[in-house]
PQR file with spaces between the fields and no chain letter, atoms N, CA, C, O and H, PARSE charges and radii, in Angstrom:
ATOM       1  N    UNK     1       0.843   -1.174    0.000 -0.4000 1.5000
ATOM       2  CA   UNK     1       0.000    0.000    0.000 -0.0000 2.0000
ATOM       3  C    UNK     1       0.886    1.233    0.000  0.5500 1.7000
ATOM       4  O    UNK     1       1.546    1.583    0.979 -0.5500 1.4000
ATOM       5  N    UNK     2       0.847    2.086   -1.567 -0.4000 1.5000
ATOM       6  CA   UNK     2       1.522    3.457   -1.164 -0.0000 2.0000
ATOM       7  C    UNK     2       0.674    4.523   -0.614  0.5500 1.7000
ATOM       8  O    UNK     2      -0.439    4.970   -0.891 -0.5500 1.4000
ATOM       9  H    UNK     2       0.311    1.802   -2.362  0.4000 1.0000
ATOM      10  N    UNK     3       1.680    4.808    0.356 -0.4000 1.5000
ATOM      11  CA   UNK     3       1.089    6.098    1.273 -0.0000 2.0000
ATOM      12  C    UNK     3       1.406    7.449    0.509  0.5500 1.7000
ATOM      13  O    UNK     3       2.304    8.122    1.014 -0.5500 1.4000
ATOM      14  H    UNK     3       2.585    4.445    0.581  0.4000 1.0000
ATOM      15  N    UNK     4       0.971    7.804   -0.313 -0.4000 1.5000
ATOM      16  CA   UNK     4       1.929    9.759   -0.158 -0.0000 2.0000
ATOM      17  C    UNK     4       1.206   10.510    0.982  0.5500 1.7000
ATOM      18  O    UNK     4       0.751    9.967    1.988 -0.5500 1.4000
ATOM      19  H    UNK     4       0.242    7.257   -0.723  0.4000 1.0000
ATOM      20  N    UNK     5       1.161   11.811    0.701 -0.4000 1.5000
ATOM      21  CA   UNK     5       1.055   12.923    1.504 -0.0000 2.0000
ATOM      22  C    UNK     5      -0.603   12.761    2.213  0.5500 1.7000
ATOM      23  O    UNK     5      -0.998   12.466    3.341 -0.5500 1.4000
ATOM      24  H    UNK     5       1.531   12.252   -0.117  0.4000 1.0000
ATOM      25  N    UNK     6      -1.298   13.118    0.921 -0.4000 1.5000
ATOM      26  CA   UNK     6      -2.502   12.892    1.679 -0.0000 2.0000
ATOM      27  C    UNK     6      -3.306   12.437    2.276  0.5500 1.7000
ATOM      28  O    UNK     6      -4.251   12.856    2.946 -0.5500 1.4000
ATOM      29  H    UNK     6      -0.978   13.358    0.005  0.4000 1.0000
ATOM      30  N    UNK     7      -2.649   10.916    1.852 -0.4000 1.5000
ATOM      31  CA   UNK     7      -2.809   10.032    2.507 -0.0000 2.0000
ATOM      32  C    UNK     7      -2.296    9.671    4.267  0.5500 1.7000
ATOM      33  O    UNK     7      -2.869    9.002    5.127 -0.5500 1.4000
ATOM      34  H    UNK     7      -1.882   10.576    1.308  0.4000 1.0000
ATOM      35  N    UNK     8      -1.236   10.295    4.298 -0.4000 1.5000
ATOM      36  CA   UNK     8      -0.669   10.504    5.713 -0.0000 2.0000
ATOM      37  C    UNK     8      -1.088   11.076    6.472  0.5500 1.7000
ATOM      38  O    UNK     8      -1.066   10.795    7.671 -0.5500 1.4000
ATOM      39  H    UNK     8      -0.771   10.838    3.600  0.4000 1.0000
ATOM      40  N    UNK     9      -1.815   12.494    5.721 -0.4000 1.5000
ATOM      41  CA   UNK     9      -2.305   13.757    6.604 -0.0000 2.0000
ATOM      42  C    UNK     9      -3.932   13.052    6.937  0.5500 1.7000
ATOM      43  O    UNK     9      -4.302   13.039    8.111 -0.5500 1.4000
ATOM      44  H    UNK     9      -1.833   12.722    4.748  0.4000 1.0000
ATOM      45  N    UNK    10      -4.756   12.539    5.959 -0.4000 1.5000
ATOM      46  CA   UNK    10      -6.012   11.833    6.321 -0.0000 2.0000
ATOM      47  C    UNK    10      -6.134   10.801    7.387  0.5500 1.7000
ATOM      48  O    UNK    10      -7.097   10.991    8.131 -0.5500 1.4000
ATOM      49  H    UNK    10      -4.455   12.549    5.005  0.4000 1.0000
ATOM      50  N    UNK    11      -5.508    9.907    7.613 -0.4000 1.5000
ATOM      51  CA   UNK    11      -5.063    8.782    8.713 -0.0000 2.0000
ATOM      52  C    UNK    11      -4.358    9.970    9.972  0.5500 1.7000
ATOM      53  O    UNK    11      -4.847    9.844   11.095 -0.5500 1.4000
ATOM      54  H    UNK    11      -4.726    9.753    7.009  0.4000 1.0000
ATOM      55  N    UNK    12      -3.553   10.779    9.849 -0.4000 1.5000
ATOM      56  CA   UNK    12      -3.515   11.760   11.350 -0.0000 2.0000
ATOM      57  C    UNK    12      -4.763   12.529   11.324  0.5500 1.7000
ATOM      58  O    UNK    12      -5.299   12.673   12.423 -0.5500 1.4000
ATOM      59  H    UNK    12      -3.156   10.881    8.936  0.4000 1.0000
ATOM      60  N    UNK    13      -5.243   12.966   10.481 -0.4000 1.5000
ATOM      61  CA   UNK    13      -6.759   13.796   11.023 -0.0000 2.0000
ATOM      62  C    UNK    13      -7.683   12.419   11.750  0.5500 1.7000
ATOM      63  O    UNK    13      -8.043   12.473   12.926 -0.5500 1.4000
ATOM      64  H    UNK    13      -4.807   12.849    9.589  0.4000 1.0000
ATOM      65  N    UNK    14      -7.904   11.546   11.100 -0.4000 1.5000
ATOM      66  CA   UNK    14      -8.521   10.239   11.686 -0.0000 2.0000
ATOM      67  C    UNK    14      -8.079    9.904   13.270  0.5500 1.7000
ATOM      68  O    UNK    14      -8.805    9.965   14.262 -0.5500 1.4000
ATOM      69  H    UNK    14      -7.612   11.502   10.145  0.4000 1.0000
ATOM      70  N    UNK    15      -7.064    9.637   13.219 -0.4000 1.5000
ATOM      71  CA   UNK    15      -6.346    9.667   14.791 -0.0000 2.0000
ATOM      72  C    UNK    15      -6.346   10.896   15.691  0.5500 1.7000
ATOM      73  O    UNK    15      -6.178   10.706   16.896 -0.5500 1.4000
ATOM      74  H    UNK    15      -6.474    9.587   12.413  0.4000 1.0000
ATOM      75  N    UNK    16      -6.486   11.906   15.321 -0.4000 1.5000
ATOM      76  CA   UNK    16      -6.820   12.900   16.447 -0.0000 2.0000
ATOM      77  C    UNK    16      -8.049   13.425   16.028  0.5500 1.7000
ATOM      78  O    UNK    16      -8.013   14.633   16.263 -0.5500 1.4000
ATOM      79  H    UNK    16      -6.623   12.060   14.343  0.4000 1.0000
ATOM      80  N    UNK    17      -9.151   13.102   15.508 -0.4000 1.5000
ATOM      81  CA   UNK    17     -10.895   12.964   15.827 -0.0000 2.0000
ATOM      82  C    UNK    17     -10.787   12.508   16.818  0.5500 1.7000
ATOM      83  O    UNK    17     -10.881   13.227   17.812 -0.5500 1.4000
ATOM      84  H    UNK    17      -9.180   12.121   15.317  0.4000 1.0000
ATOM      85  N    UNK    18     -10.458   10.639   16.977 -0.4000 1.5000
ATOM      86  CA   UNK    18     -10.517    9.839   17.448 -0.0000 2.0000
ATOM      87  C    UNK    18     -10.509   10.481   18.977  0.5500 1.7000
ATOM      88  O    UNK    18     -11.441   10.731   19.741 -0.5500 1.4000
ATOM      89  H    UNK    18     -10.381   10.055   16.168  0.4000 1.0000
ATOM      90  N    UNK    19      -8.649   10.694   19.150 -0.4000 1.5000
ATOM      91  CA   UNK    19      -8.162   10.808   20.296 -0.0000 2.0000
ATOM      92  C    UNK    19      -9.165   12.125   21.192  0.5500 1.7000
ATOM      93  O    UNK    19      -9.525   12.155   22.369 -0.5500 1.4000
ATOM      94  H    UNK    19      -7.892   10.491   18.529  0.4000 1.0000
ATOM      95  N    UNK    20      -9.372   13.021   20.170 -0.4000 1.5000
ATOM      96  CA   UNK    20     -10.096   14.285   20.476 -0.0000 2.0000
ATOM      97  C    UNK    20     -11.595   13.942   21.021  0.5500 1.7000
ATOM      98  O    UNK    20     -12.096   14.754   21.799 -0.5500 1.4000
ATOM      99  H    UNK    20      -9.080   12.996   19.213  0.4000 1.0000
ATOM     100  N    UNK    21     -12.270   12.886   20.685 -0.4000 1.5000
ATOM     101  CA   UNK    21     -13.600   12.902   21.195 -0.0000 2.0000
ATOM     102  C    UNK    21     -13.370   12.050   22.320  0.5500 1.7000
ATOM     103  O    UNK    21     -14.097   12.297   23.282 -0.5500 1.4000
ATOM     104  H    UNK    21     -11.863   12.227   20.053  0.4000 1.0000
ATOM     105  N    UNK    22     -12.596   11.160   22.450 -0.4000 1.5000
ATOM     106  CA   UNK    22     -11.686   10.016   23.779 -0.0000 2.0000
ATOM     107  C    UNK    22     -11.339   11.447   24.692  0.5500 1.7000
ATOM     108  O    UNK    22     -11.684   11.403   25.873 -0.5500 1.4000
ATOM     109  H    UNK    22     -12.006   10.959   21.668  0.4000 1.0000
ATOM     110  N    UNK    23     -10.830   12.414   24.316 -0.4000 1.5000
ATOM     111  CA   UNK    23     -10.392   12.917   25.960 -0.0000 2.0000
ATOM     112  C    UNK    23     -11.381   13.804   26.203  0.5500 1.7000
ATOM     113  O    UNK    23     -11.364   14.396   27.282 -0.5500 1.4000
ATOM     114  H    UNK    23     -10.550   12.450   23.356  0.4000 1.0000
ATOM     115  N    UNK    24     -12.592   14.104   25.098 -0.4000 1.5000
ATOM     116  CA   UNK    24     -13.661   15.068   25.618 -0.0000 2.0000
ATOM     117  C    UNK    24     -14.922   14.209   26.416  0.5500 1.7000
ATOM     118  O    UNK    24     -15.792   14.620   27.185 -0.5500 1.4000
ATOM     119  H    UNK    24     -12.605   13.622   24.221  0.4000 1.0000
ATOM     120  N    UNK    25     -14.611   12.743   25.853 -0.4000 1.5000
ATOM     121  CA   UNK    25     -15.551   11.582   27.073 -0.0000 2.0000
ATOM     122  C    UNK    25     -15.288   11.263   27.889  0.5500 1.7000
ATOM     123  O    UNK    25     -16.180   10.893   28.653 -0.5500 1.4000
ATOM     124  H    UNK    25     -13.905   12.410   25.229  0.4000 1.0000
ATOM     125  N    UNK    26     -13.626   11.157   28.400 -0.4000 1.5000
ATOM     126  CA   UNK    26     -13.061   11.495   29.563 -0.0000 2.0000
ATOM     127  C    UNK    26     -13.354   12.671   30.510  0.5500 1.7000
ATOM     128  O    UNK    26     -13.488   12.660   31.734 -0.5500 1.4000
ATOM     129  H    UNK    26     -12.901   11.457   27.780  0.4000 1.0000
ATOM     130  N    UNK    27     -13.412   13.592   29.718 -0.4000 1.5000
ATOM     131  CA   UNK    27     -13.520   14.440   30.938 -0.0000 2.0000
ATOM     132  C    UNK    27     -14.865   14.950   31.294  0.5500 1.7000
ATOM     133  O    UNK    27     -15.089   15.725   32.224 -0.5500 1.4000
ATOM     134  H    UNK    27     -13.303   13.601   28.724  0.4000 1.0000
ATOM     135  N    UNK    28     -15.776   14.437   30.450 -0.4000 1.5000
ATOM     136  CA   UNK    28     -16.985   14.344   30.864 -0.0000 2.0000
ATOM     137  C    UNK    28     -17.655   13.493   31.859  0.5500 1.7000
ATOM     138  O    UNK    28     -18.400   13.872   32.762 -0.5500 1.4000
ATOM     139  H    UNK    28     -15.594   13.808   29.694  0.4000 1.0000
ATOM     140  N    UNK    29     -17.238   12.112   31.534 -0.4000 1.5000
ATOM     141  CA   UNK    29     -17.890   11.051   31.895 -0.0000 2.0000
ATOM     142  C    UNK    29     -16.754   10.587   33.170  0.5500 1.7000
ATOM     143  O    UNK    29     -17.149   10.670   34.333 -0.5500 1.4000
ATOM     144  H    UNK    29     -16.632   11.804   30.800  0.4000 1.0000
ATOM     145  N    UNK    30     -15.708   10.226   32.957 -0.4000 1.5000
ATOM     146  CA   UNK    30     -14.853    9.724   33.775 -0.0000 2.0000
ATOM     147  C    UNK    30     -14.118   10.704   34.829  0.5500 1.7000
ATOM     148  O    UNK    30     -13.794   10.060   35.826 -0.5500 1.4000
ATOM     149  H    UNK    30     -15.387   10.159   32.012  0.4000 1.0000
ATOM     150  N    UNK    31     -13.812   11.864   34.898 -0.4000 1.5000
ATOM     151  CA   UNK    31     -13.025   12.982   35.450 -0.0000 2.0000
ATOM     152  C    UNK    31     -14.006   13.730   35.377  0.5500 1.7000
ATOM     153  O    UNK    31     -14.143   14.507   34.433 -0.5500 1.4000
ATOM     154  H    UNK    31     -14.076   12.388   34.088  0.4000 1.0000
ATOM     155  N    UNK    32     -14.971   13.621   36.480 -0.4000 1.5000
ATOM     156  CA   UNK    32     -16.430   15.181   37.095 -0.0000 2.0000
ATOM     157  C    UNK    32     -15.315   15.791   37.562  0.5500 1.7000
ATOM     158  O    UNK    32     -15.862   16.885   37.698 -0.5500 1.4000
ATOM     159  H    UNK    32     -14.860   12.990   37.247  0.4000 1.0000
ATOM     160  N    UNK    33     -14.169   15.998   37.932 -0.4000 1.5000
ATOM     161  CA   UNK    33     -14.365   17.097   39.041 -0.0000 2.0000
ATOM     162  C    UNK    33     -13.791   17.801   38.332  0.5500 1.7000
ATOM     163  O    UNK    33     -14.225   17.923   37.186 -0.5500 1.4000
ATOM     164  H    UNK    33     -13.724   15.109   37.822  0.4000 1.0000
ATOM     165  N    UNK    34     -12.339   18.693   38.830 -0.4000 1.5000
ATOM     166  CA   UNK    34     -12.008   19.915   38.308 -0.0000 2.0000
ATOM     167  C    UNK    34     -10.674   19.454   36.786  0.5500 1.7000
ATOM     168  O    UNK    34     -10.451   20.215   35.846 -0.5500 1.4000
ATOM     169  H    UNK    34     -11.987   18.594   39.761  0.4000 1.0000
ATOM     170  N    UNK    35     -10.085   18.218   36.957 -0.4000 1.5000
ATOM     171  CA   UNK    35      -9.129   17.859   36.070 -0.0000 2.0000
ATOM     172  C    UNK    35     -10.383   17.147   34.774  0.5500 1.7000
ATOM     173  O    UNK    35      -9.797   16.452   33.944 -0.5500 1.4000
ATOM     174  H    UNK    35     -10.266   17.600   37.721  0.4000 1.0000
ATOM     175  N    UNK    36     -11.185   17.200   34.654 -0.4000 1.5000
ATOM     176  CA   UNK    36     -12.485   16.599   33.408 -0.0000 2.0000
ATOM     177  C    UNK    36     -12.426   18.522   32.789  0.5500 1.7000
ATOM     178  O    UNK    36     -12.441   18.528   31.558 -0.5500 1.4000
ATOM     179  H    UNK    36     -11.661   17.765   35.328  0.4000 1.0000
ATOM     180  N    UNK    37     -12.395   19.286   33.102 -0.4000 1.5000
ATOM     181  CA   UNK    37     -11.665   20.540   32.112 -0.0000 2.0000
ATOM     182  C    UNK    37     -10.554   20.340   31.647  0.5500 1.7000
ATOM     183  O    UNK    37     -10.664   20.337   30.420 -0.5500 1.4000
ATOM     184  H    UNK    37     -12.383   19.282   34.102  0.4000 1.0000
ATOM     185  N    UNK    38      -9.242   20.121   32.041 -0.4000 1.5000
ATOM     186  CA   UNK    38      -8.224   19.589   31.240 -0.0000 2.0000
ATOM     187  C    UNK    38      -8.272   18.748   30.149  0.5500 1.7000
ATOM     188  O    UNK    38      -7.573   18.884   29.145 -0.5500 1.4000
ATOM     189  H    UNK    38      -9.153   20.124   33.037  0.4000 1.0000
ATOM     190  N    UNK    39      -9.064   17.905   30.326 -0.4000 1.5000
ATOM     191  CA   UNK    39      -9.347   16.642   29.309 -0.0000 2.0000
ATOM     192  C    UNK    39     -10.170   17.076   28.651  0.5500 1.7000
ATOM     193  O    UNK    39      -9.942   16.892   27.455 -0.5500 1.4000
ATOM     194  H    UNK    39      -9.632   17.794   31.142  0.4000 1.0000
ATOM     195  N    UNK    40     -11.300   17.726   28.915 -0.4000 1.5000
ATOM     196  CA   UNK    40     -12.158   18.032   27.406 -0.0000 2.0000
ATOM     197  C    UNK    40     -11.138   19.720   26.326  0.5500 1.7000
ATOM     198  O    UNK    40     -11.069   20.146   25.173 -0.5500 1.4000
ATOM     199  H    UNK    40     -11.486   17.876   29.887  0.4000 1.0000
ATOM     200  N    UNK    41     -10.650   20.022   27.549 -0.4000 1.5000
ATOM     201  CA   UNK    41      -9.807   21.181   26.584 -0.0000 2.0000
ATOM     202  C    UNK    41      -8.738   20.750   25.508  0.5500 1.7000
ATOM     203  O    UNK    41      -8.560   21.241   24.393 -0.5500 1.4000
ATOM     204  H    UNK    41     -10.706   19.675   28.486  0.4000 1.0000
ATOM     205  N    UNK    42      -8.092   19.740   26.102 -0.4000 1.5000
ATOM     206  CA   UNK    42      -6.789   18.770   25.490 -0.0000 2.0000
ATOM     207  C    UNK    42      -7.711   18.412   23.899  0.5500 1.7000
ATOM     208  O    UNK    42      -7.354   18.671   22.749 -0.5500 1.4000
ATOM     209  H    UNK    42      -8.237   19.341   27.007  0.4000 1.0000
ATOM     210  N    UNK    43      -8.866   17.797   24.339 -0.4000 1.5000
ATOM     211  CA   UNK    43      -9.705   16.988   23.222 -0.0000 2.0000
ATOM     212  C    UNK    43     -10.073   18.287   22.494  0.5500 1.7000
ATOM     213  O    UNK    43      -9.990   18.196   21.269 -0.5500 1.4000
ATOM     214  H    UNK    43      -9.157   17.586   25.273  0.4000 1.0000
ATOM     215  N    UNK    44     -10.468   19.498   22.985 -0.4000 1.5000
ATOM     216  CA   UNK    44     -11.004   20.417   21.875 -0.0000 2.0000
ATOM     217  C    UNK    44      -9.392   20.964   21.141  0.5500 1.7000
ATOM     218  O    UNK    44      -9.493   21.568   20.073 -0.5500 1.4000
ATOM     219  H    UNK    44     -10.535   19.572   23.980  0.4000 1.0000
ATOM     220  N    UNK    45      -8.221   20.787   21.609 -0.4000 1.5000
ATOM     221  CA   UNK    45      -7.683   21.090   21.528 -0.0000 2.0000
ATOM     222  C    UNK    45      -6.634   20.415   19.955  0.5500 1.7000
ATOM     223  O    UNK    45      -5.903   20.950   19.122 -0.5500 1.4000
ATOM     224  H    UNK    45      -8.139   20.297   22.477  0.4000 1.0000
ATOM     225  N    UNK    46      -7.117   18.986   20.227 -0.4000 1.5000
ATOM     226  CA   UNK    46      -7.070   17.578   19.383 -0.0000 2.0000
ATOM     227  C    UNK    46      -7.914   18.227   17.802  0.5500 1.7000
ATOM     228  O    UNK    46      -7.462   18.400   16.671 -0.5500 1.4000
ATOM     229  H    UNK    46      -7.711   18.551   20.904  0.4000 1.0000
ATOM     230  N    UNK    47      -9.452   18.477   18.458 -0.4000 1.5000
ATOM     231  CA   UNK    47     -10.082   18.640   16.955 -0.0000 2.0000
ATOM     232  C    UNK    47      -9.658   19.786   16.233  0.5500 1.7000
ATOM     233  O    UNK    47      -9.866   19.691   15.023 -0.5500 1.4000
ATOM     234  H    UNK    47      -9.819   18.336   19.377  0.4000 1.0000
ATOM     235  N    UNK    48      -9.067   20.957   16.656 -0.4000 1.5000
ATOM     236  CA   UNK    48      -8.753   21.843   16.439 -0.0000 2.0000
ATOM     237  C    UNK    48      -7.682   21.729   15.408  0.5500 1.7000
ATOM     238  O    UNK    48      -7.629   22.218   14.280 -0.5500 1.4000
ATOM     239  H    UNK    48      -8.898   21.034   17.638  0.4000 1.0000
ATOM     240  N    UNK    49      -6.815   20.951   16.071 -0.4000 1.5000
ATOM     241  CA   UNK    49      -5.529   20.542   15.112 -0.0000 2.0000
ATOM     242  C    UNK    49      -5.830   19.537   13.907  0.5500 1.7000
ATOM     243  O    UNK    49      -5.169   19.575   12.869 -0.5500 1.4000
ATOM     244  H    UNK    49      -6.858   20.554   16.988  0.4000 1.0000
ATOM     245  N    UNK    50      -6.954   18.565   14.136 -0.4000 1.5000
ATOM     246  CA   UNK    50      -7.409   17.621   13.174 -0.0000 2.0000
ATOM     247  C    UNK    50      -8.317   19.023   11.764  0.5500 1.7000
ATOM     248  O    UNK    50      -8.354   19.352   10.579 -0.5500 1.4000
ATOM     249  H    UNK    50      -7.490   18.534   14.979  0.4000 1.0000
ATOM     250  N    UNK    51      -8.695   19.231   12.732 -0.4000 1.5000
ATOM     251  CA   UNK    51      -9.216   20.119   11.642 -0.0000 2.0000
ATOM     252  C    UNK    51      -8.420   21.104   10.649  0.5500 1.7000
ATOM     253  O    UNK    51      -8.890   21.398    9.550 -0.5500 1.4000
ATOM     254  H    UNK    51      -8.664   18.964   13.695  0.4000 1.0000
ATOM     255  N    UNK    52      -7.122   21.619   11.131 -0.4000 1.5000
ATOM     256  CA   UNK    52      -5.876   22.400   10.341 -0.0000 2.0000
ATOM     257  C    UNK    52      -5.815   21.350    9.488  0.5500 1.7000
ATOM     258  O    UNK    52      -6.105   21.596    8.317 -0.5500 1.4000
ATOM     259  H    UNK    52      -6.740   21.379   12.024  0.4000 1.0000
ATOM     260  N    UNK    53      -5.353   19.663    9.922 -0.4000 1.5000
ATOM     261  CA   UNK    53      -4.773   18.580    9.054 -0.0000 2.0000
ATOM     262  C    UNK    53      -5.695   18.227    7.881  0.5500 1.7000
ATOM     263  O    UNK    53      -5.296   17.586    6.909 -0.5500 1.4000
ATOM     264  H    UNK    53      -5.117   19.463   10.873  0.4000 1.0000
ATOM     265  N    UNK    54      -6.905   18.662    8.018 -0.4000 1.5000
ATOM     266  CA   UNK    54      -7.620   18.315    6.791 -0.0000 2.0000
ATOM     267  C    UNK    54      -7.757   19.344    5.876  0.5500 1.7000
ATOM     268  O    UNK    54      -7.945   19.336    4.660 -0.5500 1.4000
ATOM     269  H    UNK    54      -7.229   19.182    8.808  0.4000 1.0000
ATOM     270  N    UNK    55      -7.624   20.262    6.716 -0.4000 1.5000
ATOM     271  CA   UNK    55      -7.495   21.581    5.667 -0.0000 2.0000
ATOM     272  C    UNK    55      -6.384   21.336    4.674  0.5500 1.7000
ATOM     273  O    UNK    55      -6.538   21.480    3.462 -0.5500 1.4000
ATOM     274  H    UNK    55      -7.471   20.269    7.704  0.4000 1.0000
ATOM     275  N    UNK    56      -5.249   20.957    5.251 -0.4000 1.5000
ATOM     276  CA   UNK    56      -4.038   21.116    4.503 -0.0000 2.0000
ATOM     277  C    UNK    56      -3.803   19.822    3.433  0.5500 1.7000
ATOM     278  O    UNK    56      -2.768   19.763    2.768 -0.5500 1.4000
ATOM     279  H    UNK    56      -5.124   20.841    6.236  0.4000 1.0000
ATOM     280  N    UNK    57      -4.558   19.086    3.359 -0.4000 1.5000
ATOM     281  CA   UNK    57      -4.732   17.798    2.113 -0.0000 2.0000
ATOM     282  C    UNK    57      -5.202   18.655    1.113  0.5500 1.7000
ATOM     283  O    UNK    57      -6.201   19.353    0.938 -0.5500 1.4000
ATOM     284  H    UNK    57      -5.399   19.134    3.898  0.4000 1.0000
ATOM     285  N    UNK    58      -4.011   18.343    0.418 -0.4000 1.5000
ATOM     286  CA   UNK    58      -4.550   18.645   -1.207 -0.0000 2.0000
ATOM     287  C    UNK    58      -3.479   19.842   -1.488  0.5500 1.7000
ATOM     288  O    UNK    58      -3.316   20.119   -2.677 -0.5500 1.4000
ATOM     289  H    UNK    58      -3.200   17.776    0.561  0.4000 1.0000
ATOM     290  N    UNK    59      -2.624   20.688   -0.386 -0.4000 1.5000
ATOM     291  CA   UNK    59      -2.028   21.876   -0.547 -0.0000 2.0000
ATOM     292  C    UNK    59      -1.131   21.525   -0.470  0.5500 1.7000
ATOM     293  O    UNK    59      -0.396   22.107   -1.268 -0.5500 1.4000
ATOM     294  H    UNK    59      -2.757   20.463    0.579  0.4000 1.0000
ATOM     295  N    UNK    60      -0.551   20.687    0.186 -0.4000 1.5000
ATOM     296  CA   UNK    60       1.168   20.117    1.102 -0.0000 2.0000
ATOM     297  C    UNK    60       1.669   19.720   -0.100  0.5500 1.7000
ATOM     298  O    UNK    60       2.800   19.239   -0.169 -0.5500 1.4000
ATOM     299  H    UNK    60      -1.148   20.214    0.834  0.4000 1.0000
């Protein structure tokens, strides 16, 4: 299987959705108290960057 570029950048946007909605259910569901803000910020923090990575398919 050849990988090029966009292909690389699509599979990391995939992996930090992933990871990004994992630490925003963490800190919802698993971490109530004051460290469940860390974890959903980390995760908004995740889609944020997933979202640059898809932008940039097709330009790189």
């Amino acid at each position: 299987m050849s990988m090029n570029k966009n292909t690389v950048l699509a599979w990391a946007t995939f992996i930090m959705l992933l990871m990004g909605f994992i630490l925003i259910g963490l800190g919802m569901y698993r971490y109530a108290d004051i460290a469940g803000w860390g974890f959903a910020s980390v995760g908004v923090g995740f889609l944020a960057n997933a979202w640059v990575f898809n932008a940039l398919k097709g330009r790189v």
